[in-house]
Each structure stands twice: as C-alpha cells, then as structure tokens.
N, C-alpha and C positions, 0 to 999 in steps of 0.2 A: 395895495400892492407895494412890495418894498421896493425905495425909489431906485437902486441900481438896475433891476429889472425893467422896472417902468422906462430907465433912461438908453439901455439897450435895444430895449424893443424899437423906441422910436426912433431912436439913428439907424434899427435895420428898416424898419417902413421907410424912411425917408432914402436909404440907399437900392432899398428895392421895389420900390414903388411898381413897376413894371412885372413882378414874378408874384402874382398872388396866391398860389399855392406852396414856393417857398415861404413865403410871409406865415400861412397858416400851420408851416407845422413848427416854426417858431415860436410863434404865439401860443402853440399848443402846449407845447415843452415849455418853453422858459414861464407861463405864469402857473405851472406846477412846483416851480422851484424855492417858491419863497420859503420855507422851513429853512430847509439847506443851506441858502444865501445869506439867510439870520443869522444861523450859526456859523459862518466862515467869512469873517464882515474882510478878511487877507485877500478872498477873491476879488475885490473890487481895486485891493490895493494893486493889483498885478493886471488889470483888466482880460481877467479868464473868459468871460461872458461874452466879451468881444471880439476876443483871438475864436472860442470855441465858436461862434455864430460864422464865421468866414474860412469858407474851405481855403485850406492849406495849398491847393493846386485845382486850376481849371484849365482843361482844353478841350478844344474846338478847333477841329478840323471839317473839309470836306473829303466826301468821300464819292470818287468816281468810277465809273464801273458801265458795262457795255448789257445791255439787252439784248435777249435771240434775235430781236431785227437788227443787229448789229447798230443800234443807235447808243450813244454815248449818254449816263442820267448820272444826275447830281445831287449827292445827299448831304447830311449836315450831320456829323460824328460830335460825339462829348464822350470826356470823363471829368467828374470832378471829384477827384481825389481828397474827402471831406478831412480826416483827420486819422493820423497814424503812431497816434502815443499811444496807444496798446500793442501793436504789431503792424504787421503788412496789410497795407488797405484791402477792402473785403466786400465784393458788393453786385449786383447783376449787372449783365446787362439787355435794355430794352428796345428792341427795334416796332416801332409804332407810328402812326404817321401825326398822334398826340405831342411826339416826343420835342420838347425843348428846355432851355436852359432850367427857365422853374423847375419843371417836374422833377429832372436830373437831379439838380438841388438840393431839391423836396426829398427826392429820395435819398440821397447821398445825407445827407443830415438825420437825418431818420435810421439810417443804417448805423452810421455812426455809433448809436446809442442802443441799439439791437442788438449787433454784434458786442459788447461792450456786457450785455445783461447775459450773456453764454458763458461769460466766462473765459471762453479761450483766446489765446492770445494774437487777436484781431484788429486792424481800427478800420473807418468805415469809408463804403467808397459807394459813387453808383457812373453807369456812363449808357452808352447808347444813341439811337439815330432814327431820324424819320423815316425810316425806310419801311413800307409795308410788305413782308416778307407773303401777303394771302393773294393770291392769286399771280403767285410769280411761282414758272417752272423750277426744276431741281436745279438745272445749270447758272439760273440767272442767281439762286441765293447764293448759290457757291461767290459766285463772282462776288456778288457785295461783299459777303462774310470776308474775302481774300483781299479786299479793295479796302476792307474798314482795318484789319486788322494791320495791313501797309506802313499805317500812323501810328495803328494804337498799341502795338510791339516797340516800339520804342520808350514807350512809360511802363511797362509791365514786366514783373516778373516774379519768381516765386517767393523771395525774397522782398520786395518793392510792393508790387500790386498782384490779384489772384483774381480776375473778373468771373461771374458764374453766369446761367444763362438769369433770366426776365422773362416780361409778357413779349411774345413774338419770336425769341431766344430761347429754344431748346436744346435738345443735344445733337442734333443734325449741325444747327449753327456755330454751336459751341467745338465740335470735331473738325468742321468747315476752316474755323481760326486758327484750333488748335495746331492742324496741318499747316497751314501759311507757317504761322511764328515756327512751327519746329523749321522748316525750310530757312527762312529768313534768319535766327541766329546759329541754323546747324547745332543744335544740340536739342534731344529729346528729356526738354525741362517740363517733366509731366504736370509739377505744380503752378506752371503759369496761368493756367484755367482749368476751373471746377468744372464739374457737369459733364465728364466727356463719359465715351463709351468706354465700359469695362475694360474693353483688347484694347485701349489705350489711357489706362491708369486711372479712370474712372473706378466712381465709387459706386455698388449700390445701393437699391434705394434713394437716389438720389430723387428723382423727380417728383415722387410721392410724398419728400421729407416734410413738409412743411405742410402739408394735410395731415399728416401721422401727428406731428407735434402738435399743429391747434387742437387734434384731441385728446392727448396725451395733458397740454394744458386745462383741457374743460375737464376732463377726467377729477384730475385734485381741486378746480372751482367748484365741484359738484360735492366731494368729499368734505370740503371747508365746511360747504352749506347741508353736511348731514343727505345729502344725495347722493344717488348712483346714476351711471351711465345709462344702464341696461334698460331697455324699454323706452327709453326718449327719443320723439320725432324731433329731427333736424331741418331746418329752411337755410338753404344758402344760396347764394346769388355766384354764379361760374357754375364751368363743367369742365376747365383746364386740371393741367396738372393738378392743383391746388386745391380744389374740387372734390375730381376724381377718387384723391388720396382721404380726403374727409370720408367721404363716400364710405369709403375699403375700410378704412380704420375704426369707424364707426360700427359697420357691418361685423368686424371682427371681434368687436366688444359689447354688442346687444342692441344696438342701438340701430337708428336707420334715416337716413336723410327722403323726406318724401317730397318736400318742395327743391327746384331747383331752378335757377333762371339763366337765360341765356340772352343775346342780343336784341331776339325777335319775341320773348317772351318769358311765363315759367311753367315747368313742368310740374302739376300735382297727380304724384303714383300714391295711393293710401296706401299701397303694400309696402312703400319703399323701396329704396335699389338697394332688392334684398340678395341677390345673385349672381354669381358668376357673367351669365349670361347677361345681365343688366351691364354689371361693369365693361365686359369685353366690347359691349353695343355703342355704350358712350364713346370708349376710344376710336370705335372706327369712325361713328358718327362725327366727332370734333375732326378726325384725318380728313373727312372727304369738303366738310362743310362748319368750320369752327364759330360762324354766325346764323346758327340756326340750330335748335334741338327742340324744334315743332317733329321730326323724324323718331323718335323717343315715345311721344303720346301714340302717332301710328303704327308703332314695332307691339306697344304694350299695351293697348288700349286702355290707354289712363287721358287725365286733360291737359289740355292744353291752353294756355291764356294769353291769347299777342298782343305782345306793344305793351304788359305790363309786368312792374315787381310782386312776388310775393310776399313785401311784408305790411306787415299786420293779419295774416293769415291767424286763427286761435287755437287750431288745431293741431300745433305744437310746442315741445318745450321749449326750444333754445333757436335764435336766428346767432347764423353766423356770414355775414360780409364778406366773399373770395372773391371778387371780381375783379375791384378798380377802385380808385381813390373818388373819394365825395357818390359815391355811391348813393347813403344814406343821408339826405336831407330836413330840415324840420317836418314838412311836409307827411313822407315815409316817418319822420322818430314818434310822430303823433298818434299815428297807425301803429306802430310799436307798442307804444306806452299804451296805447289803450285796448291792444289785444291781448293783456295780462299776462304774456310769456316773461317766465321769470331773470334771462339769461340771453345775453346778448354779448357777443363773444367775438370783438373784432378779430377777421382775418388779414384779408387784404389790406395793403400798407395805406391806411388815412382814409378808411372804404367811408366815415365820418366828418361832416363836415364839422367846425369846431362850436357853434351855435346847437348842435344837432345833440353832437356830443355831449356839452354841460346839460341840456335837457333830457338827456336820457340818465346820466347821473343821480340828479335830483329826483328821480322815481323812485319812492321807496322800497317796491318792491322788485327791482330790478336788479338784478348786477350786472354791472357793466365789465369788462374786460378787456384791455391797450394790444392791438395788432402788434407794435412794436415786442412785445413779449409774448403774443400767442403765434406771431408767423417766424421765430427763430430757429424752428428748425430745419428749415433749407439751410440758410447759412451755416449753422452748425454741423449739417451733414457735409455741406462744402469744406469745413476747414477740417473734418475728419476724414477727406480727400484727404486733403493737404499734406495733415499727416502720414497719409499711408503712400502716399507719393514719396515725401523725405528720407521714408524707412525703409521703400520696397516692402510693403507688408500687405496684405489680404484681410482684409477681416468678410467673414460671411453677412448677412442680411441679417441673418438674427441678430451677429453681434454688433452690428450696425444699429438697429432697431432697437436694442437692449442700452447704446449708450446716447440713444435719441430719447428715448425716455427719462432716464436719468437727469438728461441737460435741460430738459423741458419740467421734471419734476423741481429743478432749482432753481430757476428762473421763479417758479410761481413760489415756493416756498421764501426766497429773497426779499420777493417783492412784498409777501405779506407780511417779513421781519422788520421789512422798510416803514410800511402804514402802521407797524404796532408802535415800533420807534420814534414816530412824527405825530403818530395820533391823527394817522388820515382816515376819518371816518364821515360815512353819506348816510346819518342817521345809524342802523345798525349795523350797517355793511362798511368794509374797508375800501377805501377808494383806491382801486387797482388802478388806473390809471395815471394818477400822481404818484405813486408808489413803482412803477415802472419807470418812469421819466427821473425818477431822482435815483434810482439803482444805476441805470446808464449812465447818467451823467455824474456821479460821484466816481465810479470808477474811470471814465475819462479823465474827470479832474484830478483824480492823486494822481495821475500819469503824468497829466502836464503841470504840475505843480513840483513833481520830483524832478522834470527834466529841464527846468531855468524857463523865463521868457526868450522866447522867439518867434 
C-alpha cells in the first residue's frame, strides 16, 4: 500500500476508534486509491487525504418534541456537512433508531464521492436522528419533523445545504420540514429540500429515482459484458422506495425481480412481480406494515421463507443489495460465489461488508459493481429538483427519466474510462469498484486543489 495512504488510514483509526462503520467506508475508498496517489505525489505535499477524510462541519443537536399523551421525548439530530468543493452540500436525511454519529459519517462520506461521480454541481452531505418514525401517528411525526427542523434550518439552504429524504424520511417527512423552514425564514425557498410533493416544487419521480438508475446502471454492465436485460431474474433484499423502483424499472425492460426480502423474511414469486397489481400490493403492504412482506406470499400464492436472505438462491441472474449497509457478509458472499450468478450489483449504500466485498471481487466469474455509482440516481434526481426549483421550470416524468438515464449511462461509461486508464483489472473483468472510488475522488480533489488549503 503506498505509505501516505497507509499513514492516513491509521491516524483516522486511531481518531475514530469508536465509529466502526465510518472506519470501514474509509478503508474502503482510500486503499482504492493507490494509482492516483502515485501519480499526484503534491497530494501529500498539501495533506488532501487528511482535510478530505474530515468533514468540513458537524452538528449535533437535540431534538424535543411532545407525544399524543402529551409527554415530552428526546431525540438526538445530526448533520455532517462532508465536503462542499463541488457545490452546495447534497445528501438524505435518516430517521432510524440505528442512526448515530458513525453511520451519519459513513454516509456523509460516501455521499461525498457519489454526488461528485454525477457530475452536477454538488458536494456531499448526510444528517438525520434516532427517531423511529413506525408506529408513530401522523400528528406525532409532524411534531418531530417541526422539532428537528427548529435547529436544522439554521445550516441549510438552497445555496448552503439541500437535505433529501433517507430510510425512514419520505416525502410526508420531507413536506413536514419543508413547511416549518418555509415558516421559520418566511420565504418560499423551494430549493432548501429535495423530495417534496409536486404542489410544492417537488420533482418527479423522485422516489423511484434510484431504483430506475441501479437499472439503468446494470442495463450498460450487462452491454459491457455482451448481455441483455431482458429475460433476467433479479434477487434484491428491500421492498422500499428503492426496491419497489428496481422492481418497475426492471418490469418495464423485460426483466423481473422474483426473489425479494424483507425484515421477517424473503419472497420467492417464480413469475416475478410481473404486474400492476403486484406493484400497487407492495405499496400498500409496506404503508400498513413496512416489517413484514410475509402478506405478499398470501395475496399471490408464492413462498415465503422467515428469518432468512435470499442470497445464494441459483435460480437467478443478478442479486442486487437495497436494503441497508453490511447487509452482505462473508458468510452470505460464500453463498453468492458459490451460486454461480454472474452479477452482483450493489445498491444500498455499503449493503457489503469490506472483507466480503474483496472476496466477491476475486471470483472470476463475477462482476462486481460499487452502490456508490449504482444508487446515484436519487441524488441526481434531487439536484434536478434543485434545478427546476432555481428556474421555476417543469420538466415532465419522461423528461425526468430520459435525463436519469443519461446521468447513470455516464457515470458507468467514466468509471470504465477510469479502469482502462489505471489498468484496474480482476482477471478479465474491470474492477468497477476502484474505478468508482477514484472517479469521486479525483473530481473532489481538482476542486480542493483549485481552491488553496483550508
């Protein structure tokens, strides 16, 4: 490993000893970067590696806020504002009762370099609160969403920061804040937050965007590798937004997701959710009960399997990860590698753990593929908000969907300019993964390299 990286790494382990999933998407990124770091020996002379490993801004607030029994609950608010040499920070936000500084981090670092591989002019941000928005009435989310946002309108703005929604943060919540802040600074600054509803300067397609792009992504992986979409069973792990939108976008290009997993289980339909009626079932099923989709196997008489993953399943082409980070373990990558599916296609942000990850790599016949480039098109539909907020402009769904493709076809076409360029290869295949990680982080770096040390 080249020693600057090696000496980075270990002053962020030693300063984050405590946050072990920020630790891991460091580790993740920075020992991708040795080509790059070869050739730019100035980075080290400026310490880039060290400004870029440390968010630019963190806060931590609480957040108070009353329950229908009128009792008074106390939450715990973040944003950390990763890094803003490309634009205005850019990044969800999570309300979960997982949620702390790590994660936030994790995610905000991660974002960083996502945002960054789009293209548009973004930098990266994540923030969010323990708060379990499931099984709390409509009144009481209001109240938190009005309670969080109290604090968090004071760092944000269309110009500054642009938060979208996350897991737990939809556009309920997202419209929820949006109201407070428009109150709170009296101006209707539609660009302060992504994700809202249409009648108030929402985009859409929004919710779906980032299901449409991871296929849109696999779409040209498949091309590379002299395949087509059409006809390929999918296994994904979620039935959210993210999901859902795999689901539809897959459906509308020939393909079909048959396995799918949920809290309490996964669904195997051999027909796949080939229908309308499948799609519509999902949504309400996730509305009434979003830890459970054993409801699914008894609508449609398919199976059902509780308390486990579907991977390693054989009876598909491509597993794709939409859930949640560290999803996929050695344990599950063994059951991967040895169920001969060719195509394994992160979604979900880090759904890999980093041990899991190099060993699915190293399978020859595998291709691997970095969430950080295959779940960019939420945030790229978000800052195509952004835009049509700043201009008062409309664009319809198709043209929405027409320039989500686009952004998702250059992303993957980049990334494999990057691997030809560096010579990142895993036997015949190009390592899309390091190839992702140094596309981000190169265009962060000419940004803070043009704008001095600070």
């Amino acid at each position: 490993m080249n020693k600057y990286i090696e000496k980075v790494l270990n002053e962020t382990r030693a300063k984050n000893a405590n946050e072990p999933e920020f630790l891991q998407t460091v580790e993740e990124v920075l020992s991708s970067l040795e080509p790059v770091i070869d050739a730019h020996p100035e980075y080290e002379q400026v310490s880039l590696l060290e400004r870029m490993v440390e968010p630019e801004r963190t806060i931590e607030f609480r957040v108070v806020w009353e329950d229908d029994n009128h009792n008074w609950q106390v939450n715990r608010g973040y944003r950390v504002q990763y890094n803003g040499a490309l634009g205005p920070y850019k990044g969800g936000i999570r309300f979960d009762p997982s949620v702390n500084l790590s994660i936030i981090k994790f995610l905000g670092f991660e974002q960083t370099f996502k945002d960054a591989m789009t293209g548009l002019p973004i930098g990266g941000a994540k923030g969010g609160s323990d708060f379990d928005p499931r099984g709390k009435s409509e009144m009481e989310v209001m109240r938190f969403c009005q309670a969080f946002i109290n604090e968090l309108y004071r760092h944000i703005g269309q110009d500054i920061d642009c938060p979208a929604g996350d897991l737990g943060c939809g556009g309920r919540e997202i419209n929820y804040m949006y109201g407070q802040y428009r109150r709170l600074v009296g101006a209707s600054e539609f660009g302060a937050l992504s994700g809202k509803s249409v009648t108030t300067g929402g985009s859409l397609m929004r919710p779906e965007a980032t299901g449409y792009g991871a296929v849109y992504y696999l779409v040209e992986a498949l091309k590379l590798h002299g395949d087509d979409i059409k006809g390929k069973k999918i296994a994904i792990s979620g039935y959210g937004n993210v999901g859902w939108g795999i689901m539809r976008k897959a459906l509308e290009l020939g393909a079909k997701v048959t396995y799918f997993a949920g809290p309490d289980g996964y669904i195997h339909d051999p027909d796949g959710v080939d229908s309308e009626e499948k799609l519509n079932y999902i949504l309400e099923m996730r509305a009434k009960d979003p830890m459970h989709c054993a409801p699914y196997a008894e609508k449609f008489g398919c199976e059902f399997v509780a308390g486990q993953k579907c991977w390693g399943v054989k009876d598909v082409d491509i597993y794709m990860p939409a859930a949640t980070q560290n999803d996929v373990n050695m344990e599950w990558a063994e059951k991967i590698a040895a169920s001969g599916v060719k195509y394994y296609i992160e979604v979900a942000n880090m759904p890999t753990t980093n041990d899991a990850l190099e060993f699915l790599k190293k399978q020859e016949h595998l291709v691997v593929a970095p969430s950080k480039a295959v779940n960019a098109g939420g945030v790229s539909v978000s800052e195509l908000e952004m835009a049509q907020n700043a201009e008062r402009l409309y664009w319809t769904a198709e043209e929405v969907d027409e320039k989500l493709k686009g952004i998702m076809k250059n992303i993957f076409n980049n990334s494999v300019e990057v691997a030809k360029r560096y010579n990142l290869k895993r036997g015949d295949k190009y390592d899309l993964v390091a190839a992702a990680n140094i596309l981000g982080f190169q265009k962060v770096a000419d940004a803070m390299m043009a704008q001095g040390i600070f």
